[in-house]
N, C-alpha and C positions, 0 to 999 in steps of 0.2 A: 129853519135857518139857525137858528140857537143852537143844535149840535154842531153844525159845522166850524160855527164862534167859539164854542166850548173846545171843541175838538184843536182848533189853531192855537186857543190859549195856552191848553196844555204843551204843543208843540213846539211852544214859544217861549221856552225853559232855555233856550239857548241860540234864539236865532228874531230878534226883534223886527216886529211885521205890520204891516198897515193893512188894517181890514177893511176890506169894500162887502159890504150886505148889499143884495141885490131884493126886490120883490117885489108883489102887484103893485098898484097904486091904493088899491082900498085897504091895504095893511103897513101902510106908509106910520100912522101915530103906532103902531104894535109896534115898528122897527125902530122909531124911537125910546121907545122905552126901553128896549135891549141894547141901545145904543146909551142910554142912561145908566144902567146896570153896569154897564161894562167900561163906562167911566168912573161908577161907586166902587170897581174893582181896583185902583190905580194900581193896574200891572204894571209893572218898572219896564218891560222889552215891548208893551203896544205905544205905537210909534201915534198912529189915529185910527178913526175909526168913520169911516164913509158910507151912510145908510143913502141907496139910490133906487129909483126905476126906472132907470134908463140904462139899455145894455152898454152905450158907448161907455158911458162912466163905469159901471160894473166891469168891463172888459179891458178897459185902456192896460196894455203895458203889463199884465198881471203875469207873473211868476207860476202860481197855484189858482186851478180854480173846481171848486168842491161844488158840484151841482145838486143840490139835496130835493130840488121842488121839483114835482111831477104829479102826475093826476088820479089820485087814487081810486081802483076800483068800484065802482058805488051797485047797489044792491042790482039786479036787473042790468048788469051792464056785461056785454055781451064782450069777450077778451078780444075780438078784431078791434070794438069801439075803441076801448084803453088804448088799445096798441096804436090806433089813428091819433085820439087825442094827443098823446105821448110823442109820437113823431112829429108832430108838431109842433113840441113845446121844445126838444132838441136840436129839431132840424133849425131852427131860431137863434140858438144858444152856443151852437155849434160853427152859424154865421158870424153870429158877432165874435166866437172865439177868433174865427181866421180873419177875422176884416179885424180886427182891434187889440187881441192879447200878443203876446212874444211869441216868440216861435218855437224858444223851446219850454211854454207851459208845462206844468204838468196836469193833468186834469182826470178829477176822481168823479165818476157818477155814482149816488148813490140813490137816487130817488127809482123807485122800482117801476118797471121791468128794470134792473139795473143795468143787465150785460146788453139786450137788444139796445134800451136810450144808448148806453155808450157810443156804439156801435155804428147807429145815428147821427149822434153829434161827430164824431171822426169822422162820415163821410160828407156830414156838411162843412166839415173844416179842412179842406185840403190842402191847404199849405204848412200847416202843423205833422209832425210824423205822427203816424200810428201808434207809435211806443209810447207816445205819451201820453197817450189814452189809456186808463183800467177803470172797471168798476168795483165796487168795494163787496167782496165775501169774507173778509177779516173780521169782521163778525159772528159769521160762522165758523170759521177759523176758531177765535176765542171762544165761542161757545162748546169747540167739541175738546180742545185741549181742557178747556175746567170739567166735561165731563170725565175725560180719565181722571183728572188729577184726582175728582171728590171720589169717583171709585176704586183709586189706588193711598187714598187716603195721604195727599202729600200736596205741596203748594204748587201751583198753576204752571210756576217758571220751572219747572222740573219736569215738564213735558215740552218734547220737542218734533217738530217735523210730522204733525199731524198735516190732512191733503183737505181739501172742498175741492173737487172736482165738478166742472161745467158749469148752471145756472143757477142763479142765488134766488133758489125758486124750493120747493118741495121736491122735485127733483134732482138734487142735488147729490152729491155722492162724497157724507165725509167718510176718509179711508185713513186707519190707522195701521196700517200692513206696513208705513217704514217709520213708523213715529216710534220714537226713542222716552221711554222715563226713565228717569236719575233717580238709583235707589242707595242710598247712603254713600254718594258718590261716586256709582258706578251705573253708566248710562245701559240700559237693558230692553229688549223687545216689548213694544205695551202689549203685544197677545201674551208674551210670556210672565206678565208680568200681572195682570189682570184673570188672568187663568178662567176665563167664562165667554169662548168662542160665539156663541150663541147669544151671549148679550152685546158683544162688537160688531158681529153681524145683522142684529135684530134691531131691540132696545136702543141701545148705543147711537144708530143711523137714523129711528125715526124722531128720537129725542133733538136729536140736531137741527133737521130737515122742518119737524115741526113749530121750532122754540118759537118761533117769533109770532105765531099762533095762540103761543099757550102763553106770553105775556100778553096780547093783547086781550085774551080773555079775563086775565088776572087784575090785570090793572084799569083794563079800558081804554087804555093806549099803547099806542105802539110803545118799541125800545125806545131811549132817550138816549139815557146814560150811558149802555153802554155800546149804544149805537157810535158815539162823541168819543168815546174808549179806541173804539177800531179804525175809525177815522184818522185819528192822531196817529194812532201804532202803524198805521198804513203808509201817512205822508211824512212820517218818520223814519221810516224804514226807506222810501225811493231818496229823504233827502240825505240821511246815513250810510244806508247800506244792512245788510243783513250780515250777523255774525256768520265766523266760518263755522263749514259743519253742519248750517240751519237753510232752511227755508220757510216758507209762508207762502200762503193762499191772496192770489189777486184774480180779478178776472183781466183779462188780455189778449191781444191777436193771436188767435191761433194760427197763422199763417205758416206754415214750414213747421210746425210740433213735428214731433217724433210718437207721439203717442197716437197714430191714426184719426184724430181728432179732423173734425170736416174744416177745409178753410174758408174763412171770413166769417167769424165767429167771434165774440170776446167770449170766451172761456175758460173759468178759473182753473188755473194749472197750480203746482207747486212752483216759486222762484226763487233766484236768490239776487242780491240787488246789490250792482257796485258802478259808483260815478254815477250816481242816480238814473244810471240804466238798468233793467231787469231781464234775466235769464230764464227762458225756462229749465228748470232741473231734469235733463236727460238722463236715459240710462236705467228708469225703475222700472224693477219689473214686475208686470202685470196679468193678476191672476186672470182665470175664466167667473169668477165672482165680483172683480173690480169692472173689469171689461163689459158685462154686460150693464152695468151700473153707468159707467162711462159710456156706454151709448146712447143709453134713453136719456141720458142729463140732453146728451147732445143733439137728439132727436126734435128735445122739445127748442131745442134753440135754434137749429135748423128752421122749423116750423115759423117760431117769432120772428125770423130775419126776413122770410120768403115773404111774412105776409107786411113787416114793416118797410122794406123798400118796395114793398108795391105800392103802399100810400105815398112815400121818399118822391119817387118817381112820376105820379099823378097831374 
């Protein structure tokens, strides 16, 4: 719950919000306490701040709503169980989106399996469009633009149009085949520019796919911070817009893609975002090295979907 608070704060540089926290009841004094903090903060644009366990309250009328909680894998737990568990706790959240929030929410999943929960919650909300469903790969996203940037030896915003293609899983597919770096002011190929095929194909893709692995081993917990980074950057971007020229990694309906992608999928594609509607970026084109990369993402989310609306459905 705290990234997602952290995440709106930042957000909230220019757009004054009232936050509703939502969570169990046995973590009711934790939410107060973040609800204390976040009063010791006196932000000038937090309007109030509403700690509840109860969806109706959590839901009423909401604009935005950032789903971070879900049920994390535990030792011996077999990935149909998760997947049950997890349908579960969306198909719920997904009810009370469409019996209680606005209709034209917007609504970011980030609690993992991220793309299947989403995917969930959208079909337990049917009166809400689909569009306004994504799950968040912006994480990944940022994670694979700071890795050229540190091996082009240059600052983060000077990499552009980096991809996370399909599931924000280990199968995931970051692709810098149309990502653009700014080299003394002149925007240049990152293969051309990085000059080591073999590590953008190699190195480069398992570093991405694994990071969030190799913090939790580091530190003992998951991302935080800059989990609350991507977050922000994400619901900043649907509620701004993306620069011209650019795009960025969401997960979303792949319904009618262009890129062969299977439909009824959330799927991170490249988009770009205007009137807080999102695009997929058509038109790129795709090697026999992306392609097959982009299936098996999509493979495995086929698989999660088949077996998550068969509990949906139960």
């Amino acid at each position: 719950m705290s990234s997602a608070g952290i995440s709106l704060l930042l957000y909230s540089n220019f757009q004054p919000i009232i936050l509703v926290l939502l969570d169990i009841p046995p973590m009711m004094p934790v939410l107060d306490g973040v609800v204390m903090e976040l009063q010791d903060c006196a932000l000038p644009l937090l309007r109030e701040v509403i700690p509840t366990d109860q969806e109706e309250v959590a839901f009423k009328d909401l604009d935005i709503a950032i789903l971070v909680g879900s049920m994390p894998r535990r030792e011996g737990m077999e990935r149909k169980d998760l997947l049950k568990a997890n349908v579960a706790i969306f198909k719920s959240q997904g009810t009370a989106l469409d019996k209680y929030a606005k209709k034209t929410v917007k609504v970011l999943v980030v609690g993992n399996p991220a793309n299947t929960n989403c995917l969930i919650a959208a079909k337990s909300a049917p009166s809400i469009p689909k569009e306004n469903f994504s799950c968040l790969t912006r994480l990944d996203h940022n994670r694979a633009r700071s890795q050229v940037a540190i091996r082009c030896g240059i600052p983060a915003d000077n990499v552009k149009n980096v991809i996370i293609w399909g599931n924000h899983s280990s199968t995931q597919y970051p692709d810098v085949h149309h990502c653009k770096v700014n080299i003394k002011g002149k925007d240049e190929a990152a293969f051309d520019v990085v000059k080591d095929d073999a590590w953008l194909k190699g190195d480069f893709i398992s570093t991405v796919q694994q990071r969030g692995a190799a913090v939790i081993k580091a530190r003992k917990l998951s991302s935080a911070m800059s989990a609350a980074k991507a977050i922000c950057d994400h619901m900043r971007d649907i509620w701004t817009g993306t620069p011209d020229g650019e795009f960025i990694s969401m997960g979303v309906y792949s319904s009618g893609n262009s890129y062969g992608v299977p439909e009824d999928l959330i799927y991170s594609f490249p988009v770009t975002i205007k009137d807080k509607s999102w695009k997929i970026a058509d038109g790129l084109p795709i090697n026999e090295f992306s392609r097959a990369k982009m299936d098996a993402t999509a493979a495995e989310l086929v698989e999660e979907r088949d077996t998550a609306v068969a509990f949906l459905s139960a």
